[in-house]
C-alpha positions in Angstrom: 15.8 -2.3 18.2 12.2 -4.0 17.9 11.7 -2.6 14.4 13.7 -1.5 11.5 10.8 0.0 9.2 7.5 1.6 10.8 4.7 3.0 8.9 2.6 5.7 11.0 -1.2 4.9 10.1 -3.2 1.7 10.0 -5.7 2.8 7.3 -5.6 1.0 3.9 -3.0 2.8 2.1 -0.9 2.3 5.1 -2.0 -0.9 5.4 -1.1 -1.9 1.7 2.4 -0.1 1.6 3.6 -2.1 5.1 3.0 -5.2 3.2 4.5 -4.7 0.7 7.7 -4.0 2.6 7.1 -7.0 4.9 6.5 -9.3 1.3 10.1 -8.2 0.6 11.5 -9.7 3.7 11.4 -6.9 5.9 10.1 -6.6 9.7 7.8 -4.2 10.1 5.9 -2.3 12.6 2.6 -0.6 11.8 0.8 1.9 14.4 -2.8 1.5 14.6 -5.1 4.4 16.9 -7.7 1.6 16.7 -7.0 -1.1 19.4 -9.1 -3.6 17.2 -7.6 -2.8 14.0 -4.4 -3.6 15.9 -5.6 -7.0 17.3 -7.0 -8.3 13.9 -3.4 -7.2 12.2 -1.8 -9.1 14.9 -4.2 -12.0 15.7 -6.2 -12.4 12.0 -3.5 -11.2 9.8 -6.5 -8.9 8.6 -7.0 -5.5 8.6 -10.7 -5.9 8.5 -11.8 -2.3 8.7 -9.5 -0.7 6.4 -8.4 -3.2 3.9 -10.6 -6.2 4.5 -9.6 -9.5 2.3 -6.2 -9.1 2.5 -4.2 -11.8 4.1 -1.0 -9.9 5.6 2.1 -11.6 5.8 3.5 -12.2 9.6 6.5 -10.1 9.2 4.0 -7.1 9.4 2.8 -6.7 13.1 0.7 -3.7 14.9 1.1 -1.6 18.2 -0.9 1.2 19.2 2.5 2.7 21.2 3.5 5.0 18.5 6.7 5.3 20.5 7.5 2.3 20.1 6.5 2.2 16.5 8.8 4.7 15.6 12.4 4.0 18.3 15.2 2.8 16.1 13.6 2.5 12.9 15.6 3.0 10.2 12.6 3.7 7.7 9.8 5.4 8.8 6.5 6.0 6.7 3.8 8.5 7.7 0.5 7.5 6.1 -2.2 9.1 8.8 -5.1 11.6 7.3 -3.6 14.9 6.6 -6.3 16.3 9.6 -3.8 14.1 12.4 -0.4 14.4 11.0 0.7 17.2 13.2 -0.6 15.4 16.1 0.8 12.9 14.7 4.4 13.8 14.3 4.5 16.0 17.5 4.0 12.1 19.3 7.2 11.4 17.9 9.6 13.8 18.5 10.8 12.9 21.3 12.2 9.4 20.0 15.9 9.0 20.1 16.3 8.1 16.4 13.9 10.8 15.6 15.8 13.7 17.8 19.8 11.9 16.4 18.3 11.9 12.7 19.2 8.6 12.2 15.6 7.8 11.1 14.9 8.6 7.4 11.4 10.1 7.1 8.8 9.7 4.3 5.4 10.9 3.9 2.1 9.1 2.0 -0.4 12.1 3.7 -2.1 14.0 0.8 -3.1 17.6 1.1 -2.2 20.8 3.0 -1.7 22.0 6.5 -2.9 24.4 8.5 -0.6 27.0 10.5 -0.7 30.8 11.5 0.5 31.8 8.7 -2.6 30.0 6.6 -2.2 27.0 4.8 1.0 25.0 4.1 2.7 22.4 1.8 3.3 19.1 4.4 6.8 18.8 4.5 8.0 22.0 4.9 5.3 22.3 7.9 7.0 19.0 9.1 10.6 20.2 8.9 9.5 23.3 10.9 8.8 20.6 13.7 11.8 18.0 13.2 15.0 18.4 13.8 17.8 20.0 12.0 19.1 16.6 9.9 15.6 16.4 8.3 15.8 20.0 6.9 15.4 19.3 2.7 15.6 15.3 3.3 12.0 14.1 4.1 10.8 12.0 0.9 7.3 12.6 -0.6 5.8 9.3 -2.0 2.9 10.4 -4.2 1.0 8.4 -7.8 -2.2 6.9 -9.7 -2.5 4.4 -6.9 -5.6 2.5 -4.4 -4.4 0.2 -1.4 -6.9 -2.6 -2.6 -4.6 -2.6 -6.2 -1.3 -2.4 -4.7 -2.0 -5.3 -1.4 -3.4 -7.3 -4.4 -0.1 -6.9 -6.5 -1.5 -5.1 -9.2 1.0 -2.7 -11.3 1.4 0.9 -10.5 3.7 3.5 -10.2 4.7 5.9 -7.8 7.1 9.0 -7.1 9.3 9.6 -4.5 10.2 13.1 -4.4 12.6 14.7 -2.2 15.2 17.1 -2.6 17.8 14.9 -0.9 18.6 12.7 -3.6 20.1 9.7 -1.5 16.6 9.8 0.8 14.4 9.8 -2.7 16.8 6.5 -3.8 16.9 4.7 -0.4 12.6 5.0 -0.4 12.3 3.9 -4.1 14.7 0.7 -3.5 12.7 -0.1 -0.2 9.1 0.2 -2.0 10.5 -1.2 -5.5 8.9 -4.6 -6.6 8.3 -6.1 -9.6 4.5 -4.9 -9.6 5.0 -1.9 -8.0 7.4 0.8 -10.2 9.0 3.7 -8.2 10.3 6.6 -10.0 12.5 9.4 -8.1 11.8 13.7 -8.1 13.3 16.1 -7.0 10.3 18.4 -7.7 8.8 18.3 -4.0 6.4 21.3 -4.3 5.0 20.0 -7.5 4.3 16.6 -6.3 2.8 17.4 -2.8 0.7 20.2 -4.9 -0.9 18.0 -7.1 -1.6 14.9 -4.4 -3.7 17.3 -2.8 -5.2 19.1 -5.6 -6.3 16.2 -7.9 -8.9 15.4 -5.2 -10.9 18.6 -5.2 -11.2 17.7 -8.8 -12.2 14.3 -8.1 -15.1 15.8 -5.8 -16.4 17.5 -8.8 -15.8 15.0 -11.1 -18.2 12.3 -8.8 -20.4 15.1 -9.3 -20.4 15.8 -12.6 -20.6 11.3 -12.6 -23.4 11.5 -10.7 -25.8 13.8 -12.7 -25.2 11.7 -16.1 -25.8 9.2 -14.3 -29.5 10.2 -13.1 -30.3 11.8 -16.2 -30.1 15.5 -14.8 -29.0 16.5 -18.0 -28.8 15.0 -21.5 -25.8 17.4 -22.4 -22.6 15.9 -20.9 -20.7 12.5 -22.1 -17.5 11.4 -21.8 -16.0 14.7 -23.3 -17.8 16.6 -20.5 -15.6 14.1 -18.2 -12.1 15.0 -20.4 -12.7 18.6 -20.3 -13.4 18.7 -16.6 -10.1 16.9 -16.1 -8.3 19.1 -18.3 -9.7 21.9 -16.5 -8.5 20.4 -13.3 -5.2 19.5 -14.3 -4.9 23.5 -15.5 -5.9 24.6 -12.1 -3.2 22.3 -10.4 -0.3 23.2 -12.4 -1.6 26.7 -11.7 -1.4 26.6 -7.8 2.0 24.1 -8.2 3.9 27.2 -10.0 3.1 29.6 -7.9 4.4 27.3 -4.8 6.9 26.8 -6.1 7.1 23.8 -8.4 10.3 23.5 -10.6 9.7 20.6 -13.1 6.7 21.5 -15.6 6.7 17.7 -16.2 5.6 16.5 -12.6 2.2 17.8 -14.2 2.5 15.8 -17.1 3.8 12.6 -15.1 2.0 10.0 -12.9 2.5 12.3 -10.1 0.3 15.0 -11.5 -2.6 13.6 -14.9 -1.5 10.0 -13.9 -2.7 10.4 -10.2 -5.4 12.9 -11.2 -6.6 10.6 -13.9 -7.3 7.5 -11.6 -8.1 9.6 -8.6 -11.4 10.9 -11.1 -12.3 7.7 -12.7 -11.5 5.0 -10.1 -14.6 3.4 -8.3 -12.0 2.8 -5.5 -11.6 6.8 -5.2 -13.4 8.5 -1.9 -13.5 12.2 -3.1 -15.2 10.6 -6.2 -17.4 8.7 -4.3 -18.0 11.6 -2.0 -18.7 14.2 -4.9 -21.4 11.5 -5.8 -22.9 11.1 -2.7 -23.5 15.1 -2.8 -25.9 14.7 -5.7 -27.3 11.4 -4.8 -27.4 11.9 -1.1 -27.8 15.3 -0.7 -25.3 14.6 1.7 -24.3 18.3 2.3 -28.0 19.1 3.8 -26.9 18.0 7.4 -23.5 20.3 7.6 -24.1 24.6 7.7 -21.0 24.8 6.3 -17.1 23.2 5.5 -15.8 24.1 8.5 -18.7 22.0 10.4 -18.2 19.5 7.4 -14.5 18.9 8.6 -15.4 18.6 12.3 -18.1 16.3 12.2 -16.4 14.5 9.1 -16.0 11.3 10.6 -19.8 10.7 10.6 -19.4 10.2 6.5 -17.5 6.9 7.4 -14.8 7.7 5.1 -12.4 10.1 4.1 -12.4 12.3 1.6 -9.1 14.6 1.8 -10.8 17.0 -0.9 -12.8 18.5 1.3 -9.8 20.1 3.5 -7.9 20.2 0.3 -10.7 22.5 -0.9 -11.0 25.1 1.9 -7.2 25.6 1.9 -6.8 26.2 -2.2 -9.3 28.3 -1.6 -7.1 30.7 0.4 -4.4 30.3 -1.2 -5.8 31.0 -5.0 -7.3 34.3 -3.2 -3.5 34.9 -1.6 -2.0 34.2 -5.3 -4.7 36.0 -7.2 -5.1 32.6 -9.5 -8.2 31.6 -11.2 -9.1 28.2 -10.2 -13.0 28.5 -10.7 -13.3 24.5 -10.2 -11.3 24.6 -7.2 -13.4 27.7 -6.2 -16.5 26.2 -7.2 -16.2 23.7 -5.1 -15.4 24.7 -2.1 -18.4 27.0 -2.3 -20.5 23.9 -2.6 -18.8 22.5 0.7 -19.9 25.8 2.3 -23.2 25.9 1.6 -22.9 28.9 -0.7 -23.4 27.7 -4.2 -25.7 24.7 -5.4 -24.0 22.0 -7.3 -26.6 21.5 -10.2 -25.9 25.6 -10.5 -22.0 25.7 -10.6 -22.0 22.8 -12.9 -24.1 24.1 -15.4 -22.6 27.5 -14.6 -18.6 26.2 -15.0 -19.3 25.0 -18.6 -21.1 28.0 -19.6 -18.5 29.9 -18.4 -15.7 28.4 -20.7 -17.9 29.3 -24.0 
């Protein structure tokens, strides 16, 4: 085999987790869509366009075959934009170590997909793809963490949730380092729930950032911030209970006010960034609504998962009858309904 460990996505999280591995002594394998991206991994040791500044190590090296990314790996690491993981995996399925089982599967991607049946939590959409072996035995790595920290070797902590014990053990032991703590779940639902989640909340809080910040109103401080966040973390829990979660303290945990908490406040953080941009950029003017938001989001030069993440809660709090009036709130915003200075001032008025 040509590589033991593959990670599926050359962006900077998936950039920052295959080094990682590699610094450990491990070959691996890293599929880039982006022929340059793959000739600076291979030919700079640099990922200049997603994780620029960071010298890789030369155990790490790139294809754009995703084929032969994945044949014969016994590790394999999804970390593509929740929009191109089904394309994604269907590229895939066809391997020989994918079709035996003999390749254990884990997944970075935050959010939800969408199937005919509305939207979905991503690994049980995955296992309705993969063969029999993965059924219950994919691995969920989710926590309060940014690629730029983690290639630099700064401490965090992560979760790696699955309800195949063994698979959640053989994931933490690979990622382990001294700098970077892994802690095992077996609370799948909750974990994948509040990944995607926390960044509709970080949308609102870069709004929210963004109006203090240009004096559009002398009312909210840093206990506006908290009570935003604590609103957040109510709607998550929410929508992770009636999905299914089944350990209340994966909201308590880095996987759920840890990664919620750093996701909000981080300068590192897209959906922050891109909740800021709204107010200071108007950057929603040129979109009629979320749906031509999401097609034409490449044109942002970034990613901010929220955006999907918001148009999918939104269904599914209306298919639960929750109350998630941030999550709500929101994805109004994205669709041109509602006017962020109005659903700000409106959301606090509302919880007199």
């Amino acid at each position: 085999m040509e590589s033991k460990i593959a990670v599926l996505g050359a962006g900077a999280w998936g950039t920052a987790i295959a080094k990682v591995i590699a610094e450990k002594g491990n070959k691996v394998t890293i599929w880039s869509y982006e022929e340059e991206t793959k000739d600076d991994i291979n030919q700079k040791r640099r990922n200049n366009r997603f994780l620029p500044d960071v010298e890789l190590p030369e155990l790490l090296t790139s294809t754009t075959n995703i084929e032969k990314a994945a044949e014969g790996s016994k590790y394999l690491i999804f970390a593509v934009p929740s929009l191109f993981l089904l394309d994604t995996l269907k590229k895939i399925l066809n391997v020989n170590s994918i079709r035996d089982g003999k390749t254990a599967i884990a997944v970075l991607t935050k959010g939800f997909l969408p199937t005919s049946n509305g939207p979905r939590l991503i690994l049980e959409t995955m296992e309705d793809y993969l063969p029999g072996f993965y059924q219950q035995a994919l691995v969920y790595i989710s926590g309060p963490s940014h690629a730029e920290e983690v290639s630099c070797g700064k401490i965090t902590g992560l979760i790696a949730a699955s309800e195949n014990a063994k698979n959640s053990i053989r994931f933490r032991d690979l990622l382990r380092t001294p700098q970077l703590f892994v802690f095992s779940s077996f609370d799948v639902r909750g974990v994948q729930v509040s990944a995607a989640c926390k960044n509709i909340i970080a949308i609102a809080f870069g709004m929210l950032d963004a109006i203090k910040s240009i004096g559009g109103s002398s009312v909210f401080g840093d206990g506006t911030d908290s009570l935003l966040l604590a609103a957040g973390l109510n709607e998550i829990q929410l929508l992770g209970n009636a999905l299914g979660a089944t350990h209340p303290e994966t909201f308590t945990s880095i996987a759920g006010i840890g990664d919620l908490d750093v996701t909000c406040r981080s300068a590192y953080g897209r959906n922050r960034r891109f909740g800021r941009d709204i107010i200071e950029k108007n950057i929603l003017e040129q979109y009629k609504d979320i749906d031509d938001l999401l097609t034409r989001i490449g044109e942002l030069g970034y990613l901010p998962e929220g955006v999907a993440a918001a148009k999918y809660v939104r269904y599914l709090s209306v298919k639960h009858k929750l109350k998630m009036p941030v999550s709500a709130g929101l994805s109004r915003i994205l669709n041109r309904e509602l006017d962020p200075y109005e659903f700000v001032q409106k959301f606090f008025d509302d919880l007199r």
